[in-house]
MDTraj code that builds the backbone (N, CA, C; nanometers):
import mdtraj as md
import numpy as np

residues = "UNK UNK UNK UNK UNK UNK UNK UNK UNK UNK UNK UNK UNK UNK UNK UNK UNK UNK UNK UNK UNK UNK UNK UNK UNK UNK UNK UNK UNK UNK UNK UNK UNK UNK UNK UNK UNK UNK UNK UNK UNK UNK UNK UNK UNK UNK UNK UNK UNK UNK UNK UNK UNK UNK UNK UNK UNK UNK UNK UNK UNK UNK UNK UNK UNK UNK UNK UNK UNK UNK UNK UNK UNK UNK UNK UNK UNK UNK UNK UNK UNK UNK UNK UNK UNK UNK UNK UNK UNK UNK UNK UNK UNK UNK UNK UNK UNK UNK UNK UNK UNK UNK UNK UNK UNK UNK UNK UNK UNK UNK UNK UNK UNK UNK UNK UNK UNK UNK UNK".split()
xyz = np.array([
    [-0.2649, -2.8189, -0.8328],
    [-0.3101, -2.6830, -0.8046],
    [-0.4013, -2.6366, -0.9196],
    [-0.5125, -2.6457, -0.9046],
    [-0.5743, -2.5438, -0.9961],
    [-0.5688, -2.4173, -1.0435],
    [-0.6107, -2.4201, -1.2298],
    [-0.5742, -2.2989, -1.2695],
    [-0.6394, -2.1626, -1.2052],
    [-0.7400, -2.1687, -1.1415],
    [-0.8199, -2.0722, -1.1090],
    [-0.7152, -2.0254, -0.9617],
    [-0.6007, -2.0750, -0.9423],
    [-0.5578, -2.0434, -0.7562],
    [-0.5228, -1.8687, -0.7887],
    [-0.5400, -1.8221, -0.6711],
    [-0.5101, -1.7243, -0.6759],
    [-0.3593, -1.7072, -0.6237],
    [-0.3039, -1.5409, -0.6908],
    [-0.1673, -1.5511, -0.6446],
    [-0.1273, -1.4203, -0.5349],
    [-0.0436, -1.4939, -0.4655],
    [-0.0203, -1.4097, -0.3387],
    [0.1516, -1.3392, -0.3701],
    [0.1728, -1.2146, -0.3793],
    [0.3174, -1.2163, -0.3203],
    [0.3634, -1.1638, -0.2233],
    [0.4422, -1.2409, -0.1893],
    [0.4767, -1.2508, -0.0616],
    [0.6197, -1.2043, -0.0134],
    [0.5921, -1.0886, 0.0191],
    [0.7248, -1.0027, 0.0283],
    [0.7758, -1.0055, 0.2100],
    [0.9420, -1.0525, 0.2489],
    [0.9494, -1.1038, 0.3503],
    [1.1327, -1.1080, 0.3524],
    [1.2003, -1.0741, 0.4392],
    [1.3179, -1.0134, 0.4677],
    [1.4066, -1.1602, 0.4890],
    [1.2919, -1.2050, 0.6333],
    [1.3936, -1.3141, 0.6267],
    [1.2794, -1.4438, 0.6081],
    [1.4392, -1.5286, 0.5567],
    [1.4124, -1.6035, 0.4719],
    [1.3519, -1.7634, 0.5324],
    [1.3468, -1.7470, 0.6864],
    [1.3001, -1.8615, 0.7414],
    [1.1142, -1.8349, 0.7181],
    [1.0950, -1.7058, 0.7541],
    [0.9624, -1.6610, 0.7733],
    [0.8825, -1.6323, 0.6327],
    [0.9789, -1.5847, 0.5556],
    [0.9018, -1.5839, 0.3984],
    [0.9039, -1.7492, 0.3538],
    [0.9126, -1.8969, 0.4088],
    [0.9336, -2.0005, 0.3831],
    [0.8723, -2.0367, 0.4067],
    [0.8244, -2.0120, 0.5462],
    [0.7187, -2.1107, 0.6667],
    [0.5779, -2.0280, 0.5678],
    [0.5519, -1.8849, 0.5351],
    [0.4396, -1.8255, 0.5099],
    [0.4120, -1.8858, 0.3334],
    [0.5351, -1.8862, 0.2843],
    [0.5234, -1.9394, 0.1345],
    [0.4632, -2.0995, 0.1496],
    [0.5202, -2.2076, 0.2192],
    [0.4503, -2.3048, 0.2440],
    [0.3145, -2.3074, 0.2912],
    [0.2474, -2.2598, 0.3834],
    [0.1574, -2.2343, 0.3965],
    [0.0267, -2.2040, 0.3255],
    [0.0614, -2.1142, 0.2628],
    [-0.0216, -2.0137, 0.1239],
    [-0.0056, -2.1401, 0.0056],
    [0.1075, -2.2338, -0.0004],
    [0.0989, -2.3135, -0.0747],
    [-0.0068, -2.4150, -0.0612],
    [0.0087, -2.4945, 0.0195],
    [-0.0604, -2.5511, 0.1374],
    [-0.1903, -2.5211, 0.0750],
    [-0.2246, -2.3880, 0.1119],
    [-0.3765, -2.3751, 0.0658],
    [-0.4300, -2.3527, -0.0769],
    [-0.3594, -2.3750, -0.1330],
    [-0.3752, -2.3504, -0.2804],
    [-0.3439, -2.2484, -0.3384],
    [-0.2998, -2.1650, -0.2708],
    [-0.3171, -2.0170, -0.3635],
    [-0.1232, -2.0094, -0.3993],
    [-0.0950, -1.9737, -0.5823],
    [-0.0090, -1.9364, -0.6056],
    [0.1317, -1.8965, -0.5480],
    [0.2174, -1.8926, -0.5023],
    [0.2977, -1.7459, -0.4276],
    [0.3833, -1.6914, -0.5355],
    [0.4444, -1.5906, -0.5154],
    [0.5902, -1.5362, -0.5695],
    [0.6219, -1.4984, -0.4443],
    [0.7270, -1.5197, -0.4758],
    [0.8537, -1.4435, -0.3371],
    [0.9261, -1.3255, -0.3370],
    [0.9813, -1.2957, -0.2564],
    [1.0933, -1.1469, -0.2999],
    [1.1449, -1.1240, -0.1497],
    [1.2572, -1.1242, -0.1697],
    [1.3012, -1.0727, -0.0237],
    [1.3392, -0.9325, -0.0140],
    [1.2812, -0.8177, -0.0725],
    [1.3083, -0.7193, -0.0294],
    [1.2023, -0.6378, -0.1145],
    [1.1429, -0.4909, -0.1298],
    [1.0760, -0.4201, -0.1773],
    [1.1130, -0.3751, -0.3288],
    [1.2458, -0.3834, -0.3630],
    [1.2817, -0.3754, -0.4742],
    [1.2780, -0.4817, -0.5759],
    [1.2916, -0.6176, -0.5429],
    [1.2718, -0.7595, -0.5713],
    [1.0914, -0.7847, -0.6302],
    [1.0355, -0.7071, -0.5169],
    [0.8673, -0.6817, -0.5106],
    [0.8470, -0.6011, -0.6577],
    [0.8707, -0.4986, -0.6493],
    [0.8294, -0.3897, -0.7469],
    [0.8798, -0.4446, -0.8709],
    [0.9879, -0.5082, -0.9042],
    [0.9942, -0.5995, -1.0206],
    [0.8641, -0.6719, -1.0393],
    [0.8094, -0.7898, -0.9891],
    [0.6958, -0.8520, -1.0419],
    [0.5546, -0.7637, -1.0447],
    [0.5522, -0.6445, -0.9495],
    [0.4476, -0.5566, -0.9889],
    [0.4200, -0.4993, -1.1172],
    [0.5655, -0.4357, -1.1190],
    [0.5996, -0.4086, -1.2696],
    [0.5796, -0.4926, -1.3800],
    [0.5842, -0.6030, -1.3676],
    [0.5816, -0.6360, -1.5126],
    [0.3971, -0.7300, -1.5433],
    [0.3880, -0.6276, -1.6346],
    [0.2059, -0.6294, -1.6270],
    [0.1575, -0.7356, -1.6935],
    [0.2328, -0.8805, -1.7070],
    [0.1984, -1.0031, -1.7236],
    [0.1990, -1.1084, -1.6539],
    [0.2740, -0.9950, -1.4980],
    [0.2322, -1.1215, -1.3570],
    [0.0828, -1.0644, -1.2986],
    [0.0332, -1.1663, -1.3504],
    [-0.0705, -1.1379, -1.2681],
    [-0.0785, -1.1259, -1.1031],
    [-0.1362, -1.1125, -0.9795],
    [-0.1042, -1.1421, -0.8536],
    [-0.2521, -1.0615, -0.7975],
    [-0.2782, -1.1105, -0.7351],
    [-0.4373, -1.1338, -0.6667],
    [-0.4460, -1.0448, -0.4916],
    [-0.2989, -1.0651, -0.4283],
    [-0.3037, -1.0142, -0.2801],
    [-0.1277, -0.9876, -0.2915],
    [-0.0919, -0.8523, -0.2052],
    [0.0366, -0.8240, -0.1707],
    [0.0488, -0.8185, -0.0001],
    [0.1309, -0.9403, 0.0109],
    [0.1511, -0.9807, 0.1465],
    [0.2908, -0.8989, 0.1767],
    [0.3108, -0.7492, 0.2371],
    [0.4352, -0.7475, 0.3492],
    [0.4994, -0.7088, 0.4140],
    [0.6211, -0.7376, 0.4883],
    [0.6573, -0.7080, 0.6151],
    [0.6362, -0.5695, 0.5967],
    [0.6502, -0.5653, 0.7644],
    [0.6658, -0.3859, 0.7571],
    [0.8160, -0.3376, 0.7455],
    [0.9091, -0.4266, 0.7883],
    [1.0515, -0.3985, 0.8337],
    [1.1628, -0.4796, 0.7057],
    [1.1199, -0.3775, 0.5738],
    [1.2151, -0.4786, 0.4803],
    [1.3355, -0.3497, 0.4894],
    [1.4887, -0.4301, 0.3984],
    [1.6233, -0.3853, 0.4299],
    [1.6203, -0.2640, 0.3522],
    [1.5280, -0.2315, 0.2084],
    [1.5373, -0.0944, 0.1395],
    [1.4218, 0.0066, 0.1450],
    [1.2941, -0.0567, 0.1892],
    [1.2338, 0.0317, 0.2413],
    [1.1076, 0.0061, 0.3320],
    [1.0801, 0.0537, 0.4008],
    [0.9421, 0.0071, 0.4829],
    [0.8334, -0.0354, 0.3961],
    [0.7612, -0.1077, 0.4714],
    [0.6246, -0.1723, 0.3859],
    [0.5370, -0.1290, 0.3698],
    [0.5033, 0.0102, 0.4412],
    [0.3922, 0.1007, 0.3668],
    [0.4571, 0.2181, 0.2752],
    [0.5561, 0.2210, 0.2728],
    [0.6513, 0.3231, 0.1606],
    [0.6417, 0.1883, 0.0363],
    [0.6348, 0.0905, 0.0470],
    [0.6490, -0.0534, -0.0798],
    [0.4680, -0.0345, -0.1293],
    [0.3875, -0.0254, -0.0498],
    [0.2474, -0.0616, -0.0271],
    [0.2112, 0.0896, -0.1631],
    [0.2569, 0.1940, -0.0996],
    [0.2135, 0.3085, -0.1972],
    [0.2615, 0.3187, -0.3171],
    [0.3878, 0.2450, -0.3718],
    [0.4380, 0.2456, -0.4783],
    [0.3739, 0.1576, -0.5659],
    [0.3197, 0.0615, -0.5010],
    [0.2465, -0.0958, -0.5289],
    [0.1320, -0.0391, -0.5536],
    [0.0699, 0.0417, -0.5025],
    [-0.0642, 0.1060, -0.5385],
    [-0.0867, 0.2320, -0.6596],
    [0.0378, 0.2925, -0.6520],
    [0.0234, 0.3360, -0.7519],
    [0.0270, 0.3048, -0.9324],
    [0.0936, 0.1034, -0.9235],
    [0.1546, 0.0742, -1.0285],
    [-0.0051, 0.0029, -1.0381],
    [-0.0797, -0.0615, -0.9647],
    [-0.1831, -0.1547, -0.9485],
    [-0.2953, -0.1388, -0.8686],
    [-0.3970, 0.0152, -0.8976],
    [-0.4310, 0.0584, -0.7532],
    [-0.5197, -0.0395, -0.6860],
    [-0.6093, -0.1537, -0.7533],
    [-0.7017, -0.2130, -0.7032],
    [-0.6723, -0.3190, -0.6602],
    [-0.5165, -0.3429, -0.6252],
    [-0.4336, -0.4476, -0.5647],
    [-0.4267, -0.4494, -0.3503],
    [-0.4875, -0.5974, -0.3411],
    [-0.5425, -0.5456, -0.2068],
    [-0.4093, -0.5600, -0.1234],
    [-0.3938, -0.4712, -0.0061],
    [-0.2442, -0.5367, 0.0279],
    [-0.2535, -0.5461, 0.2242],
    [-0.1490, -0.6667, 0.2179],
    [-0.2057, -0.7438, 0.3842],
    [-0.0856, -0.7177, 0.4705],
    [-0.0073, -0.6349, 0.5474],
    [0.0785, -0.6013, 0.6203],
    [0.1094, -0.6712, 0.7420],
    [0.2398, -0.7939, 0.6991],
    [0.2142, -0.8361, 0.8286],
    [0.3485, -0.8098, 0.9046],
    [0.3334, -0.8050, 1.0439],
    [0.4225, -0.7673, 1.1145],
    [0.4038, -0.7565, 1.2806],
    [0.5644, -0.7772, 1.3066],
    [0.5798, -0.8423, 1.4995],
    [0.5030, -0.7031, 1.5742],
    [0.5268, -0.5794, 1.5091],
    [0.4423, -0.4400, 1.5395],
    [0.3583, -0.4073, 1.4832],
    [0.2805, -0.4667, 1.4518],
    [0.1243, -0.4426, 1.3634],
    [0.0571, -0.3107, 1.4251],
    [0.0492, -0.3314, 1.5509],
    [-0.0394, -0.1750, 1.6144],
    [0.0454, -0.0753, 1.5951],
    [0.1901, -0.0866, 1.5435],
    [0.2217, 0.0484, 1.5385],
    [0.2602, 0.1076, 1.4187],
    [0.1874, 0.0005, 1.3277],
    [0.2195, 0.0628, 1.1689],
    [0.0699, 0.0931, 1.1503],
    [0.0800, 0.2601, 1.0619],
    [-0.0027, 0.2996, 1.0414],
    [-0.0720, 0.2772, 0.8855],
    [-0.1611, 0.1774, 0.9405],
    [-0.1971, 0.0638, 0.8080],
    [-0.2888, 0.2055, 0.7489],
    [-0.2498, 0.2271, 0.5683],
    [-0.3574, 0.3047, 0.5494],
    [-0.4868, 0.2794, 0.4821],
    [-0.5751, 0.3253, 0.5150],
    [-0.7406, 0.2969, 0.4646],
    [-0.7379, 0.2354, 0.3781],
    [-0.8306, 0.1349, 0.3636],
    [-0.8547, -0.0350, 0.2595],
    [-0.7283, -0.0875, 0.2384],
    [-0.6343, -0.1418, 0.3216],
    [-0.5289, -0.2326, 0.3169],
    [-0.5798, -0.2792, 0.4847],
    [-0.4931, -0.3921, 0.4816],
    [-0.4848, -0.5237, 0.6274],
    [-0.3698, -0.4992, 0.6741],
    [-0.3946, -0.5892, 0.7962],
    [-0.2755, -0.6014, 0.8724],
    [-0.2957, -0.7342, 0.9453],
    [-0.1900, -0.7843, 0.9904],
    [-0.1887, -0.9385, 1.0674],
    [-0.0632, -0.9285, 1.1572],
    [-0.1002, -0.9768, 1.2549],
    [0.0524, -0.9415, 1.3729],
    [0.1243, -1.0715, 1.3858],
    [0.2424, -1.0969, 1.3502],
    [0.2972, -1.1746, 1.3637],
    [0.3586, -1.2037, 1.5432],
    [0.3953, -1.2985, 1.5880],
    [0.3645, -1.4600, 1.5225],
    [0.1910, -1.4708, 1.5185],
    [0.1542, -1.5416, 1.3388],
    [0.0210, -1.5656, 1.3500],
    [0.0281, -1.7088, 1.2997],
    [-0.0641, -1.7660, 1.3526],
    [-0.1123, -1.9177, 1.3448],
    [-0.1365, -1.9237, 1.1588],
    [-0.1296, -2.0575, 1.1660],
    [-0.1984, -2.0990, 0.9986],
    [-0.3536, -2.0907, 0.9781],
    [-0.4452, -2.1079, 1.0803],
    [-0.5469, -2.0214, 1.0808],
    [-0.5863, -1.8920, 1.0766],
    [-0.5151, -1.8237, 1.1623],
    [-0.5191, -1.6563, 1.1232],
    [-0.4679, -1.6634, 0.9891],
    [-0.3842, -1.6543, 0.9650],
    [-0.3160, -1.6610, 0.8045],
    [-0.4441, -1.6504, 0.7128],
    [-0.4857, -1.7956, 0.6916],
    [-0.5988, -1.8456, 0.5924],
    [-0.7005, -1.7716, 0.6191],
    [-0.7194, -1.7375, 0.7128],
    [-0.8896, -1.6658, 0.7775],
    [-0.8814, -1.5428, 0.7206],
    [-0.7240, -1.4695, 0.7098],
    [-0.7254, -1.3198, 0.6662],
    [-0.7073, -1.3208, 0.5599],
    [-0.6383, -1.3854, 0.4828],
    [-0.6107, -1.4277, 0.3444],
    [-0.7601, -1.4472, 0.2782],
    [-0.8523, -1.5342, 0.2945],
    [-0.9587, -1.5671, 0.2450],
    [-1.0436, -1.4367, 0.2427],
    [-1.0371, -1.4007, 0.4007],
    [-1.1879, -1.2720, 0.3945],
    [-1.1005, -1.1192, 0.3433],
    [-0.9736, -1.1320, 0.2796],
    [-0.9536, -1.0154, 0.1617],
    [-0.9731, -1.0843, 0.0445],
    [-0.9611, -1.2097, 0.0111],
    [-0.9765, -1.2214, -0.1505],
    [-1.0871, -1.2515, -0.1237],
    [-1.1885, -1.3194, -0.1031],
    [-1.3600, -1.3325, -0.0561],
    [-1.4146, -1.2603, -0.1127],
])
top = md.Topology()
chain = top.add_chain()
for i, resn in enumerate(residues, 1):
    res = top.add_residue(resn, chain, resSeq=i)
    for name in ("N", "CA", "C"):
        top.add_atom(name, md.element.get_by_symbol(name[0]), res)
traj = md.Trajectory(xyz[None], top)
């Protein structure tokens, strides 16, 4: 893996789906960290020697929703881009300059959305 990969974290409830998406993202070179919940997340945000490049997550985590995680994440890192993915994508109200991806998505969608936010 090259030093230049970029890093993704990848925030994800359950643990089959934060696996299949962590392999993947591996797969393509880019970094991951993991966290299975929003509080797990805000730890590596917090600490201002992880670097991390894209915030990948669910909308439906166990302590708090993923755009209540997304604004806290923005306020610690505002120029941190963040990619919301989820089985209800049309009904989360993604807010202005953040993504969204509807799960189930292919390993092409994945990479295609992944690339044209860090791009």
């Amino acid at each position: 893996m090259p030093d230049t990969a970029r890093t993704i974290l990848v925030v994800e409830d359950d643990a089959i789906v934060r696996m299949l998406i962590v392999d993947v993202l591996e797969e393509l070179e880019y970094k991951v960290l993991e966290a299975e919940d929003a509080t797990s997340a805000l730890t590596f945000v917090a600490d201002s020697t992880t670097h991390i490049d894209l915030l990948m997550t669910d909308q439906g985590l166990p302590d708090m929703k993923g755009t209540a995680l997304a604004k806290k994440v923005i306020d610690l890192r505002p120029q941190l881009p963040v990619l919301f993915a989820s089985g209800y994508s049309e009904n989360i109200d993604v807010p202005p300059g953040m993504h969204s991806i509807g799960k189930p998505f292919s390993i092409d969608q994945l990479r295609d959305k992944v690339k044209s936010i860090l791009d």
